[in-house]
N, C-alpha and C positions, 0 to 999 in steps of 0.2 A: 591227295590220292591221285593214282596213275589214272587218264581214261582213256577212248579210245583213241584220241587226237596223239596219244603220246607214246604209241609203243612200236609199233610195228612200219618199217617203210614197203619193205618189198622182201617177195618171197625167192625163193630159188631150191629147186630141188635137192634134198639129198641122198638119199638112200631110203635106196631101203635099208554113297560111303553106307556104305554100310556103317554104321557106328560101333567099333568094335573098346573092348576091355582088353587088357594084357592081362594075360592067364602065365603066370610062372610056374610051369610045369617040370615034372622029371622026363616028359616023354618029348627031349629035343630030336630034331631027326638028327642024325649024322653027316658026315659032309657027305657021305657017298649015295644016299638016298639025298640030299639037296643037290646032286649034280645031278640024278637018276631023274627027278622031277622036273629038273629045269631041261635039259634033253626031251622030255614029257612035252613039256610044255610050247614048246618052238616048235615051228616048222623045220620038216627036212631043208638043208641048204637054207635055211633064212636068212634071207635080205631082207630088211628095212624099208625101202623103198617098193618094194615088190611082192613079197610074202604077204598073203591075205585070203587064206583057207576060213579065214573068217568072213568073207564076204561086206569087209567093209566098206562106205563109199571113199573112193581114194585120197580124197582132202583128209583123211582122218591115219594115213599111214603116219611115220616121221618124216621131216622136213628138218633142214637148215634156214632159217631165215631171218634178215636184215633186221637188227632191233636201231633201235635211236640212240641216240646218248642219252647219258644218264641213269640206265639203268645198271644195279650192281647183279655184277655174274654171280654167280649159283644162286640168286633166286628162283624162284618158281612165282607164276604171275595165270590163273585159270583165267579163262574168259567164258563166264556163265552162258554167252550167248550163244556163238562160235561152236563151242563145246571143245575147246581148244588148251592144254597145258602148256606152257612155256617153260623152256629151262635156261638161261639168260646165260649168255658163253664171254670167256676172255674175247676180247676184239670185235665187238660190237653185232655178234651175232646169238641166237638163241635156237635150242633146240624146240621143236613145235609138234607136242604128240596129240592125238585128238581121243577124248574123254567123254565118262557120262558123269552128270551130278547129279545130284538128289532129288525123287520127288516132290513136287507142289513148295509149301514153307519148310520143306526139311533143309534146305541148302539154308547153308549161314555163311553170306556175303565177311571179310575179314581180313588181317593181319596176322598171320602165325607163324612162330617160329615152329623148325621141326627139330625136336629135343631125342626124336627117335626113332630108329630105325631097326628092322627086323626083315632077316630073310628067311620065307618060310615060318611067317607070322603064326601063331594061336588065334583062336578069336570066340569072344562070347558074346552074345547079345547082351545089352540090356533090359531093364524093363520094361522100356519105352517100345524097346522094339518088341518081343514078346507081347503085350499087349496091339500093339499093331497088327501082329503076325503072330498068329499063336502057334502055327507051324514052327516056329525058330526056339519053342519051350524045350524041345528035344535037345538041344543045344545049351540049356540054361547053366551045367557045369562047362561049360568049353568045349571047341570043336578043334578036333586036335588038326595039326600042319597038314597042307597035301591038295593037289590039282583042286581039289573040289572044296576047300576053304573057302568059305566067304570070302577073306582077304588077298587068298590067291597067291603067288609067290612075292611080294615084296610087299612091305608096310612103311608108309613114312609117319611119324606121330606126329599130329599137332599140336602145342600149345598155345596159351598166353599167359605169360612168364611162367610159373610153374605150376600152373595151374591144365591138366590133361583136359583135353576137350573133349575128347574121345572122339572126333575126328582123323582121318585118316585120307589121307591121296594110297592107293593099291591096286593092284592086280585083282583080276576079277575072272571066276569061272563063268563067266554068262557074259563075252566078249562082241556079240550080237547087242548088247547095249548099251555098246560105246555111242557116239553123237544122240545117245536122248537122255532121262530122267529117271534114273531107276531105281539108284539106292536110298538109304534110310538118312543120307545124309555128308554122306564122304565122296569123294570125287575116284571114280575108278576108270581103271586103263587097261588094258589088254598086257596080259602077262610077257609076255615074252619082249612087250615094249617097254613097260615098267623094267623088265630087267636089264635093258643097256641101259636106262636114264639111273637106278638103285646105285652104282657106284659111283656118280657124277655127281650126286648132292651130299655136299659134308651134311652134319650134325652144325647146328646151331646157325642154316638159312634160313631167310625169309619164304613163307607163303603169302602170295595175295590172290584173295578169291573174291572177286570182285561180284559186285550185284550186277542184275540185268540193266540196269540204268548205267553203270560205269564200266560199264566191260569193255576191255580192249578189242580191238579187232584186226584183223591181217588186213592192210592193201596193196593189190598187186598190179 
């Protein structure tokens, strides 16, 4: 396993879980309401580097930064500590967006292929979370697509081998907390950042969501 000794050299600017079920529904949006949402959901003029009507701290916008060798591009590599997602580039650089993960034992440190992806996700709890949250029972047939999904504008599905974990890396309507610990279990990202990194990662890459003991970390 990767730690922190092995991932990152140096950073350099660049621009600017909920645990969810796939619900296969008749009520997919259209393209023209998922371009209507993603418009929604962006800043006017959004940059990357700059853009943060969300009032994040700035470590946590997107970055370019220097990976090491060795690691294969389009993975994704979280650093539980950090609160930091990596998305691993041709030429020895990775893109670097900043995340929240799961409260308390919900986060599950791991290995996962992402077998799937979804824009403009469905999402239903499950029992686990409904009993956690009995607020979320409202929900218990599915919460249809749209700004205010749990899932938010993009989903990436986790497995191990094919086996659904019902883990997910996503967009998230409560972007205020991103760098802390708030979902049921999924690792979320601010929508409008998920949505440059959603066409970067094929179907059948690596996730690694490293524990607090082997979490990677930036030094700069």
């Amino acid at each position: 396993m990767l730690t922190r000794r092995h991932f990152i050299q140096t950073t350099t600017a660049l621009f600017s879980a909920t645990v969810a079920n796939p619900v296969f529904a008749d009520s997919w949006p259209t393209e023209a309401q998922k371009a209507e949402w993603d418009a929604q959901v962006s800043p006017p003029g959004f940059d990357p580097a700059t853009s943060n009507p969300w009032g994040l701290h700035p470590r946590f916008l997107p970055q370019r930064v220097d990976a090491k060798n060795g690691l294969v591009p389009g993975d994704i590599h979280v650093d539980a500590v950090a609160r930091y997602l990596y998305h691993i580039e041709e030429g020895g650089t990775a893109m670097r967006y900043g995340v929240a993960i799961a409260r308390g034992n919900l986060y599950e440190p791991g290995v996962y292929n992402i077998k799937r992806k979804v824009r403009w996700p469905h999402w239903t709890p499950t029992q686990n979370m409904i009993e956690r949250d009995p607020v979320n029972a409202q929900w218990a047939d599915g919460m249809e697509p749209g700004p205010e999904n749990a899932l938010g504008s993009r989903a990436l599905y986790l497995y191990v081998g094919d086996r659904d974990t019902y883990l997910r890396i996503h967009g998230t309507p409560y972007p205020r907390s991103i760098g802390g610990r708030a979902s049921s279990g999924c690792v979320r990202m601010v929508m409008a950042h998920i949505n440059e990194l959603y066409p970067n990662v094929e179907i059948g890459s690596t996730a690694h969501l490293y524990s607090a003991e082997d979490s990677v970390t930036a030094r700069s």
